[in-house]
C-alpha positions, -999 to 999 in steps of 0.1 A, spaced: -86 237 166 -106 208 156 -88 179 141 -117 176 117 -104 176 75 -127 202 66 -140 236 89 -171 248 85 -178 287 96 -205 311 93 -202 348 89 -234 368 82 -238 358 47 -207 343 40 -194 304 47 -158 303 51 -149 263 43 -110 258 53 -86 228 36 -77 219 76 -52 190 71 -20 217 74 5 188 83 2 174 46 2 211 31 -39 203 32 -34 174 6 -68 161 -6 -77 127 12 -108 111 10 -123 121 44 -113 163 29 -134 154 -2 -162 137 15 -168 166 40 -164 190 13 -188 172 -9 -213 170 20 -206 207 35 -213 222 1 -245 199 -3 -260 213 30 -253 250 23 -271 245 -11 -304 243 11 -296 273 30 -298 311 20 -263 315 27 -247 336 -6 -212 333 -7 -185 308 -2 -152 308 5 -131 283 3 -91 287 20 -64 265 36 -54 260 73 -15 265 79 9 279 48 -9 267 21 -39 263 0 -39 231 -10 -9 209 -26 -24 188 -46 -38 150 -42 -27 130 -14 -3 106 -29 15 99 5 26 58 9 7 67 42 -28 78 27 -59 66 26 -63 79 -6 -31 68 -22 -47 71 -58 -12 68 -79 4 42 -56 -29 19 -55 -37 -11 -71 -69 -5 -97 -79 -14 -125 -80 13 -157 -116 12 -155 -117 16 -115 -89 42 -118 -110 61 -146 -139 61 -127 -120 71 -90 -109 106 -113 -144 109 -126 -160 109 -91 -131 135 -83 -143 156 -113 -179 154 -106 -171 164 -69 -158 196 -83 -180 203 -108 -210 200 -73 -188 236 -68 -195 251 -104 -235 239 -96 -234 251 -65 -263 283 -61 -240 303 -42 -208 318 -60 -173 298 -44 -143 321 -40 -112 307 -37 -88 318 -17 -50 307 -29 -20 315 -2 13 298 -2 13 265 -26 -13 252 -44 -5 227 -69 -20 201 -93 -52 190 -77 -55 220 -61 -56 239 -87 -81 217 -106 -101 226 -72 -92 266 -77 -99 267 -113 -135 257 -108 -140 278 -84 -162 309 -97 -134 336 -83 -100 329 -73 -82 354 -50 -42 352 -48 -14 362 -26 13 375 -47 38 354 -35 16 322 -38 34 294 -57 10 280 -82 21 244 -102 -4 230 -119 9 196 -126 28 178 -97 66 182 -91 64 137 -106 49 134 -138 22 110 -126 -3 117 -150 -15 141 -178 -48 158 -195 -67 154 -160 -62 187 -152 -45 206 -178 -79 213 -197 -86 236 -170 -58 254 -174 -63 258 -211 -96 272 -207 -84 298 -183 -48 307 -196 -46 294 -232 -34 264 -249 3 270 -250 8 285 -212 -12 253 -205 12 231 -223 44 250 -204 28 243 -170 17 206 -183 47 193 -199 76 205 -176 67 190 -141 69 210 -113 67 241 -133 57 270 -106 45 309 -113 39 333 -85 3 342 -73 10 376 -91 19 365 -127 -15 334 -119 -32 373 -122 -16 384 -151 -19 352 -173 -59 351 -160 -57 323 -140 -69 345 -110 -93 374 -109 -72 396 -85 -39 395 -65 -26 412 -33 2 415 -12 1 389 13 -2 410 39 -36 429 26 -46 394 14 -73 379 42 -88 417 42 -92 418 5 -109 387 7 -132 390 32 -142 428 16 -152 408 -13 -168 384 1 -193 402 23 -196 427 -4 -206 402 -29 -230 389 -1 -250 422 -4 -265 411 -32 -297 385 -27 -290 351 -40 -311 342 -67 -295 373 -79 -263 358 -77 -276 322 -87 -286 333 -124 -261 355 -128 -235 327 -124 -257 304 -146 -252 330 -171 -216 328 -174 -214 287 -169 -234 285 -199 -212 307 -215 -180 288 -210 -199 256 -210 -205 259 -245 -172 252 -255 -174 220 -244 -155 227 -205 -176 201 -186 -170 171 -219 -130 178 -219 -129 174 -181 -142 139 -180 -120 126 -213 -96 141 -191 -104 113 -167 -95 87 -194 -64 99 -204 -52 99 -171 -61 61 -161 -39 55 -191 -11 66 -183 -9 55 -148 -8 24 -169 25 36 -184 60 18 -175 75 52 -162 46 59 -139 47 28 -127 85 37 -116 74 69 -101 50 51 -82 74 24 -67 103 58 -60 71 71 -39 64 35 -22 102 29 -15 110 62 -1 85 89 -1 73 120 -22 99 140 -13 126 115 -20 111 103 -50 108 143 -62 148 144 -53 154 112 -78 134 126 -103 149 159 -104 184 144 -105 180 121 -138 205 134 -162 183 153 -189 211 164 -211 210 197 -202 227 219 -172 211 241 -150 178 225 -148 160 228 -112 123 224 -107 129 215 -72 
């Protein structure tokens, strides 16, 4: 298999575009975002008519890279609050090339997907789970907040939003993602690549500027309650509190000694409570 971040396959009508960087759970780096960025700008010219979007290895995507090792680093970095703001803005219009793009974008959710990756799910215009997927949508650190938690509230509701927000590292299986809407279907993971690639090709009967205004339809739809505006202020919120004093901690556990490490720490600050394990 190519070492490249991002593969690129073509199946009659459908693209498949795989998350290939399975070492780092297929972490978003720079390069992953470029290529995708770039892929989905070239099939835009083509009459290809569906997308789908999937990770290599056990997992969909966990989240951004925020490695001491990565090029991206994004948390760890040095920046500015006006560089940092406009890094998570180029992030956010990167995604929202995927809820413009002519061709619906399935995506395909196995094993974990967390935080970013689920910013990256929910604006996809179908998301397809395992059932035993393990969905977070805020990072197992509390790095940040309102980045991507809008998108949660549009698709599950303000206070299920809130729950997944506020309590870091909060995770629901691929089958309740389904039940609370963040997902359009679920399967058992062993009927899961068949169920997606039936509805992908059988979406792909239909022509594509069939398919192009009948997405427009429903964009305009949820755009009109302001989805695209609350995603950028999202941006600004964030940059904020990377500004914060605890952050900045979080940051320096991650420098010192690693995610997982710094996760550990995190986990094992006495919270008053017994029994609590997000790990």
């Amino acid at each position: 298999m190519t070492d490249a971040p991002l593969l690129v396959e073509k199946d009659g009508y459908v693209t498949w575009l795989t998350l290939n960087r399975p070492a780092r759970l297929n972490a978003l780096s720079d390069d992953l975002l470029d290529m995708l960025e770039s892929s989905l700008y070239e099939i835009a010219k083509t009459d290809q008519r569906v997308i789908v979007l999937r990770g290599a290895g056990r997992a969909f995507c966990s989240g951004y890279d925020i490695a001491p090792d990565s090029s991206e680093v994004g948390y760890a970095a040095e920046r500015s609050a006006i560089e940092d703001r406009d890094r998570l803005l180029s992030n956010v219009e990167r995604f929202t090339q995927i809820w413009r793009q002519p061709q619906p974008v399935i995506a395909a959710i196995h094993g974990v997907c967390a935080a970013g990756g689920t910013q990256l799910a929910s604006l996809c215009d179908i998301t397809l789970v395992a059932d035993d997927a393990m969905i977070m949508a805020s990072p197992a650190l509390p790095l940040g907040g309102g980045y991507i938690s809008p998108l949660w509230e549009h698709l599950v509701g303000s206070k299920r939003a809130k729950l997944m927000s506020f309590d870091a590292g909060r995770r629901i299986t691929g089958k309740k993602a389904n039940e609370w809407g963040w997902a359009a279907e679920s399967f058992p993971s062993e009927e899961f690549d068949g169920e997606v690639r039936r509805t992908a090709h059988s979406i792909a009967r239909t022509p594509l500027d069939l398919l192009k205004l009948k997405k427009e339809a429903v964009n305009r739809a949820a755009e009109t309650s302001g989805l695209l505006s609350y995603m950028r202020m999202g941006a600004e919120t964030d940059a904020l509190l990377h500004l914060t004093p605890d952050v900045a901690m979080y940051q320096s556990w991650i420098k010192e000694s690693g995610v997982k490490a710094a996760i550990k720490r995190f986990n094992e600050v006495p919270t008053g409570a017994e029994g609590v394990d997000n790990a």
